[in-house]
Structure formats: C-alpha cells, structure tokens
RODO-2510 file (C-alpha; in nm, 4 decimals, decimal comma):
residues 180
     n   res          X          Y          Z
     1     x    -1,5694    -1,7346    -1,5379
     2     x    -1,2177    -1,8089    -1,5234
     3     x    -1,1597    -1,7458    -1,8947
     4     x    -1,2426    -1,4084    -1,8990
     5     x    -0,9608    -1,1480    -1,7822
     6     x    -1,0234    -0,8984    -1,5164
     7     x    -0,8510    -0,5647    -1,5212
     8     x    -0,9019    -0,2203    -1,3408
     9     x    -1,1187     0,0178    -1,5053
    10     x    -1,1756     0,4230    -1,3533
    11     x    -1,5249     0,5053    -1,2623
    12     x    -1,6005     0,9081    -1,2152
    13     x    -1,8119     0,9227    -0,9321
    14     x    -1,9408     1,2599    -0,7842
    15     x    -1,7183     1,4199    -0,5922
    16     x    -1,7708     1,3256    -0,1656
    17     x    -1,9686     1,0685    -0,2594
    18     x    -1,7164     0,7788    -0,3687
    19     x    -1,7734     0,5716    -0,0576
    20     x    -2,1856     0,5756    -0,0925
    21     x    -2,0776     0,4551    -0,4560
    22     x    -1,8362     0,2135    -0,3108
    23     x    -2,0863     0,0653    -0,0340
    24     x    -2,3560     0,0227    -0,3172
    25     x    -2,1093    -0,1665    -0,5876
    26     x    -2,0175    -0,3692    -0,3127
    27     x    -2,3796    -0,4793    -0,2176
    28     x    -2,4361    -0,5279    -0,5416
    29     x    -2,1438    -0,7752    -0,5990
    30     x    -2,2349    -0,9674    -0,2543
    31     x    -2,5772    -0,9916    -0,3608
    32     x    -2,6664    -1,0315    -0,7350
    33     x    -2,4408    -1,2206    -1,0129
    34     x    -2,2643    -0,9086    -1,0457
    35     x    -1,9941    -1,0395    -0,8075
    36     x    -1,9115    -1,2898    -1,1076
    37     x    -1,7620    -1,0674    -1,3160
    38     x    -1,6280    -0,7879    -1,0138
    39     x    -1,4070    -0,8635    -0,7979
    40     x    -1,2849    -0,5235    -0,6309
    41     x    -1,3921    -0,2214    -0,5641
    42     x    -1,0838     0,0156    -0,4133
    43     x    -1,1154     0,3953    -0,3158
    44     x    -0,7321     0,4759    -0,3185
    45     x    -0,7151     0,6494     0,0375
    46     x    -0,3946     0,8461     0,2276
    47     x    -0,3611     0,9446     0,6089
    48     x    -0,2880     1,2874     0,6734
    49     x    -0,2963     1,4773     0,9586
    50     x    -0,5173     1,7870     1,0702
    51     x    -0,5123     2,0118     1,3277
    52     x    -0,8363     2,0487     1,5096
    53     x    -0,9209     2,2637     1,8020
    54     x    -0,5219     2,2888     1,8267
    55     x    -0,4954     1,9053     1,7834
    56     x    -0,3500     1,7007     1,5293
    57     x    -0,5618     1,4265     1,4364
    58     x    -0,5196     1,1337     1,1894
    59     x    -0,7554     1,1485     0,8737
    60     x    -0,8131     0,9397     0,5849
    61     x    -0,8864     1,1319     0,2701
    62     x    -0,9483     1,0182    -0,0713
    63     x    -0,6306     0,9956    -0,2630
    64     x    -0,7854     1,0248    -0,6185
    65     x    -1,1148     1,2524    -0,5388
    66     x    -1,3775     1,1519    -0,7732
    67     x    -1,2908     0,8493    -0,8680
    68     x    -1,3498     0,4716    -0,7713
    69     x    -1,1120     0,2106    -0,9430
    70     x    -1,3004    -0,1701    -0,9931
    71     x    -1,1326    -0,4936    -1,0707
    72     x    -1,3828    -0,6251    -1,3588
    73     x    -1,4098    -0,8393    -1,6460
    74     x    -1,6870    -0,6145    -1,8676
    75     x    -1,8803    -0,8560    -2,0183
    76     x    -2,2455    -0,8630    -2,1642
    77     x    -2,3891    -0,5809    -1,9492
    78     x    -2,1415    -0,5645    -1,6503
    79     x    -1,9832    -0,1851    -1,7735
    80     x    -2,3958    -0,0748    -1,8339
    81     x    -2,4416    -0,1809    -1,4688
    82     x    -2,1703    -0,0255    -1,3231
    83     x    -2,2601     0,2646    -1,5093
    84     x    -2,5950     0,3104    -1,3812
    85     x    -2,4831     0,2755    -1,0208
    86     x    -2,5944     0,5461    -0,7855
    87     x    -2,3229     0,8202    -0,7700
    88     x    -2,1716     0,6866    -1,0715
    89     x    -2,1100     0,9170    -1,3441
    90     x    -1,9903     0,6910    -1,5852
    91     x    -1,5895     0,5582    -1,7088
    92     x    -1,2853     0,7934    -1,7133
    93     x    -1,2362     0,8389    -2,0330
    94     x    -1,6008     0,7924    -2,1758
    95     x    -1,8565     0,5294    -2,1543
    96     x    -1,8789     0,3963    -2,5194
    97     x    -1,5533     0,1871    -2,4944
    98     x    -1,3529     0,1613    -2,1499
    99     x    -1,0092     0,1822    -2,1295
   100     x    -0,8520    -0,0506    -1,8632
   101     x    -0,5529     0,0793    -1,6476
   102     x    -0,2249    -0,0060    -1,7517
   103     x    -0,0627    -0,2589    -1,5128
   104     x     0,2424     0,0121    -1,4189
   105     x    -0,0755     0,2587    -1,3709
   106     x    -0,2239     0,0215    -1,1509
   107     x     0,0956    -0,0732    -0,9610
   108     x     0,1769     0,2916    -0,9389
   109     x    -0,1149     0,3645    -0,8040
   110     x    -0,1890     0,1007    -0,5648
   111     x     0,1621     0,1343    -0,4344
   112     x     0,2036     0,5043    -0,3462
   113     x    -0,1960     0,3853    -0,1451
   114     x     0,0266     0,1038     0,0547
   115     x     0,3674     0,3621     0,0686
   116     x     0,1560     0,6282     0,2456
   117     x    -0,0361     0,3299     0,4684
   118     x     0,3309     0,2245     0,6133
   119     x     0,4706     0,5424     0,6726
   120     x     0,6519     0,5237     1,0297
   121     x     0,4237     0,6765     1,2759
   122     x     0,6689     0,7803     1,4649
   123     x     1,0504     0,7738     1,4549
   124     x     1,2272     0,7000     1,8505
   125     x     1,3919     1,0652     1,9614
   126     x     1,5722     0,9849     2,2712
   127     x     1,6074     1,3880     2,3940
   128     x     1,6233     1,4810     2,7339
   129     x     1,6305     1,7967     2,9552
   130     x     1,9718     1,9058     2,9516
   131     x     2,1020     1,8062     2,6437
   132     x     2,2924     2,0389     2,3942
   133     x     2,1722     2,0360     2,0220
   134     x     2,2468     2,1423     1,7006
   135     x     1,9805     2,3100     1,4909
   136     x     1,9623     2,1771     1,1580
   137     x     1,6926     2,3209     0,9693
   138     x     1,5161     2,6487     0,9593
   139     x     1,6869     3,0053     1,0225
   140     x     1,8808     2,9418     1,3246
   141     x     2,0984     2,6364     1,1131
   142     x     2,4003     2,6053     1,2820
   143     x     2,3246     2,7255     1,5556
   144     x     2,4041     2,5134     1,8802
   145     x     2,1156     2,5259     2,2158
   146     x     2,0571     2,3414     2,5461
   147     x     1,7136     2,1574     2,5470
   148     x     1,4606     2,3247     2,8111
   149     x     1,1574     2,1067     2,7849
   150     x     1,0466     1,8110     2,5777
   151     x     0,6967     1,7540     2,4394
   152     x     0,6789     1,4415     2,3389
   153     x     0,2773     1,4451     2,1994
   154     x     0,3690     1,7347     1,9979
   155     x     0,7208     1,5612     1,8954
   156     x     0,8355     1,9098     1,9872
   157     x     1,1027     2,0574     2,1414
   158     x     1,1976     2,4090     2,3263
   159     x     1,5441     2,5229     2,3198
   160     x     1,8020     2,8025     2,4679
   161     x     1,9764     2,9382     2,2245
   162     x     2,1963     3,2421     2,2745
   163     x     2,1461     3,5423     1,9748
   164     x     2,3707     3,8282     1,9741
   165     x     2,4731     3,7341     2,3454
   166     x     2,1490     3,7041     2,5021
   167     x     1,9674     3,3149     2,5663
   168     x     1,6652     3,2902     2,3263
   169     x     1,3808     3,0220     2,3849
   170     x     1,2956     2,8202     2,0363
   171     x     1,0325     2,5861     1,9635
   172     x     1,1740     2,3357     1,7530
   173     x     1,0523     2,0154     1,5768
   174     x     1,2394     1,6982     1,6796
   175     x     1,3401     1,6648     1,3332
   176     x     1,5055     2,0335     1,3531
   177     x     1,7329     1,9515     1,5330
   178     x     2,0271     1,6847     1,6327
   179     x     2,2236     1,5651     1,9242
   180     x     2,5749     1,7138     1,9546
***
C-alpha cells in the first residue's frame, strides 16, 4: 500500500465522546485490514490547569472539541468505515467527498498540540525572606516591598508594601514581581 498517499482528514465526532471514538478506530486498525490504509488517529489535546477544592491541578482537555483528526489513505470503502464508526458523525465538511487538511493546517495544528505539551512547568524564582522587590504588574506597578513569606506550591508571594505611609501586606504572583 505504499502507492497510495495518506493525508489527515477531520472526523466530527459527538461532543465528550472523541476518546470512545478514538479507542474504537484504534481497535479497529489493530485488528481488521483497516490498519492498511490508517495509520493515525490523534485527538489534539492541551494541559491546563484547574482549581479544585482550592487546588490547582493539571488537566488535559481536548484542544479541538468534537473532532478527531486520522492519518488515512480513503480508498475503496475506508472513508464509509470510518464513517460508520461509533461516535462518528461523519467528515468536516460533508461526507460525499472529503477534504484532506492542508499540510500548513496540519503543521499548525499539530504544532500549537506539541507548543502547549513543552511549556516550562515551572520557571526557577530564587526569592527569599527578606528580600526587597519591585512590583511589576498589577495596580501597585512601581511600587517597591520587602518579601514576608514565600509559597513556593502556590509560586506565590506575600509582600510589605507601604501605601500612603502605612506597611500593606500583598499577595503577589512570582511573576508580579522582580528582584531590586
């Protein structure tokens, strides 16, 4: 099957259930001659994070809702298959004649996926009690504080400032802020 060209094609699927749609296309491409003609199935995914229970945590979420991209070379009845896949509601862009993604769509979208996957966790902030700071960002720019207490789980950071003469606690994001 090397002859025939595969490209990326969007399947709607219903919306929350892209990865049952994903688990089946890939069960069908381990086990029937379907995997001849597919050879990916990708839900673009990002990581954001959520606060739960007054906790961030790290979450995958779908990137494109709805949709499921596949690597295929529609042949014969490959694009009737896919179509009448559990979930599946049929190609973006209608089922009679598929349009494939442009490359730079592809690339596009693939690469803001991987962009979001390497983001830097987490930046080094050397701060310690002590310190004096300049705030940066928010309503008190400009203004100058000595850091109280560092929270380094919340990346967070609480400092004196003095307002109209008197010394004012702020909570302050480590990127609010920067050393003097």
């Amino acid at each position: 099957m090397s002859d025939v060209q595969k490209k990326f094609y969007v399947l709607r699927a219903i919306s929350g259930k892209e990865n049952k749609a994903k688990e089946y296309l890939e069960a069908e491409v381990k086990n029937t001659d379907l995997g001849e003609y597919v050879s990916q199935v990708l839900i673009p995914t990002e990581k954001t994070f959520i606060t739960r229970n007054g906790k961030k945590v790290l979450k995958e979420r779908a990137y494109l809702p709805g949709y499921v991209l596949v690597e295929a070379a529609l042949v014969g009845e490959v694009a009737h298959r896919l179509i009448n896949t559990p979930n599946i509601i049929g190609f973006l862009g209608g089922s009679d004649n598929p349009v494939p993604l442009r490359p730079s769509e592809v690339n596009r979208i693939l690469g803001t996926v991987d962009d979001m996957m390497e983001q830097p966790e987490d930046v080094n902030y050397q701060f310690t009690v002590g310190e004096s700071v300049k705030i940066t960002f928010g309503p008190f720019n400009g203004f100058s504080g000595i850091i109280e207490e560092v929270n380094t789980e919340k990346r967070k950071l609480k400092v004196m400032v003095k307002v109209f003469g008197r010394k004012t606690p702020l909570e302050l994001a480590y990127t609010q802020v920067e050393k003097e």
